[in-house]
C-alpha positions in Angstrom: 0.0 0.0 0.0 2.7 2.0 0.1 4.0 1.6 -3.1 0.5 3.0 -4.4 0.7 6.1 -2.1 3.9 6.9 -4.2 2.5 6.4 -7.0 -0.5 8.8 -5.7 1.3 11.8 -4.4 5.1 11.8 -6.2 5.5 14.5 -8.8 9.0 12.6 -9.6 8.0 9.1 -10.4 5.1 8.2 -12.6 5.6 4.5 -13.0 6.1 2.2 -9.9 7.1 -1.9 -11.1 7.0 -4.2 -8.1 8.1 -7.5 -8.8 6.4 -10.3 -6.2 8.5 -13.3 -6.6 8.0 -17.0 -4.4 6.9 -20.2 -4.6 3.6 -21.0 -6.5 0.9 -20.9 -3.7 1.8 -18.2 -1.5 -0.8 -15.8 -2.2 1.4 -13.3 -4.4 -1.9 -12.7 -6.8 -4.0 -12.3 -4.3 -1.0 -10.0 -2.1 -1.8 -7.7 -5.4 -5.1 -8.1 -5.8 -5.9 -6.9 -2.4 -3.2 -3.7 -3.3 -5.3 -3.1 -6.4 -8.9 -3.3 -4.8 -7.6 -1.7 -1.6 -5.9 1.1 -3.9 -9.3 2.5 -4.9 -7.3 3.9 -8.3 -10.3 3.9 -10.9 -8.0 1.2 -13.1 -7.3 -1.7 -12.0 -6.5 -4.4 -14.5 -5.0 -8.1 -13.9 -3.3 -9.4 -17.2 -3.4 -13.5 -17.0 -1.8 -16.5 -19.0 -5.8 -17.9 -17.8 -7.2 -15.5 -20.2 -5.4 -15.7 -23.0 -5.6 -19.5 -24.0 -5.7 -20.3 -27.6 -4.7 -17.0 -28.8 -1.9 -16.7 -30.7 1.6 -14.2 -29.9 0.4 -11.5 -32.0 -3.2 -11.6 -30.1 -1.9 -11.2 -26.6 0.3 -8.4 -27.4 -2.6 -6.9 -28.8 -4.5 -7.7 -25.7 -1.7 -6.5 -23.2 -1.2 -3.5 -25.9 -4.7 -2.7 -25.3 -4.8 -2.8 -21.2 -1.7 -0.5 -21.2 -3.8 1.8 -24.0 -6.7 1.9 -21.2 -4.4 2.4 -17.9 -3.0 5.5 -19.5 -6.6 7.2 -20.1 -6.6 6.7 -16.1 -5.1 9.2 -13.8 -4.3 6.5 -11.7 -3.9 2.7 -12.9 -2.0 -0.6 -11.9 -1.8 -3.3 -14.3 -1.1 -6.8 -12.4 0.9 -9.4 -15.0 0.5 -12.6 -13.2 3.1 -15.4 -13.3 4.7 -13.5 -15.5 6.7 -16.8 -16.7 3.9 -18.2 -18.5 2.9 -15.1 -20.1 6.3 -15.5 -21.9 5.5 -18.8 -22.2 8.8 -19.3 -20.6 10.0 -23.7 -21.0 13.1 -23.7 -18.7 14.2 -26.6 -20.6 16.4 -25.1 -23.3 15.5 -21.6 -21.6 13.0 -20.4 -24.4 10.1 -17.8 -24.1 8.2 -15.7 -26.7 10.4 -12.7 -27.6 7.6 -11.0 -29.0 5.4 -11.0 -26.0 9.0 -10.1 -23.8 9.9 -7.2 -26.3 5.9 -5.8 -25.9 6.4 -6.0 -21.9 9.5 -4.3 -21.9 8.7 -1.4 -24.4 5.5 -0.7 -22.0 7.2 -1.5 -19.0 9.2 1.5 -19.6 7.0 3.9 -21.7 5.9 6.8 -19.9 2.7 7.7 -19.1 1.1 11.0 -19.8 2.8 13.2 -17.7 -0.5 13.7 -15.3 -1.4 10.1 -15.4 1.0 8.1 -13.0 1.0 4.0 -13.6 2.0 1.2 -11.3 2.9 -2.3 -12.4 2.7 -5.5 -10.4 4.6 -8.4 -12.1 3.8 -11.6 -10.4 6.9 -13.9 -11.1 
């Protein structure tokens, strides 16, 4: 909760990443769902492997493309990506993952928001 009061009141940082990393089980997803709902910021948008079955690598960028498209219409926003490794579709055998889904995160990772529009990022790993 902290994390979104920086994101509330700083004039010198409009994007906030948290990265939640454990075991699977632990409750990270619902640490950040709580943050979100708790957060009362008017967009709040979780971003799931779950929701994206059958679609191909062009269609879930376009889908994550889209939720960071809304969260910047917000004046405040967090975008939850949870597990993270299967939303690369990350096999450790061999070490492989979609590069198109990881170059997509990391360009809107780091975009900038509007400059009156401050964004916070949860990335469940």
């Amino acid at each position: 909760m902290l994390l979104t009061e920086q994101v509330r009141v700083s004039k010198g940082s409009p994007i906030v990443t948290c990265l939640l990393e454990g075991p699977s089980g632990n409750g990270k997803t619902a640490m950040a769902a709580t943050v979100g709902i708790d957060s009362d910021f008017p967009y709040v948008k979780i971003i799931s492997a779950e929701t994206m079955i059958g679609l191909s690598e062009s269609s879930k960028c376009a889908q994550i493309v889209k939720v960071f498209e809304d969260a910047s219409k917000s004046p405040l926003s967090i975008i939850i990506l949870d597990d993270i490794k299967r939303l690369l579709e990350y096999v450790a055998i061999g070490r492989r993952f979609s590069n198109l889904i990881s170059q997509t995160l990391t360009v809107l990772l780091k975009r900038l928001p509007p400059k009156v529009f401050p964004l916070f990022h949860f990335c469940i790993g």
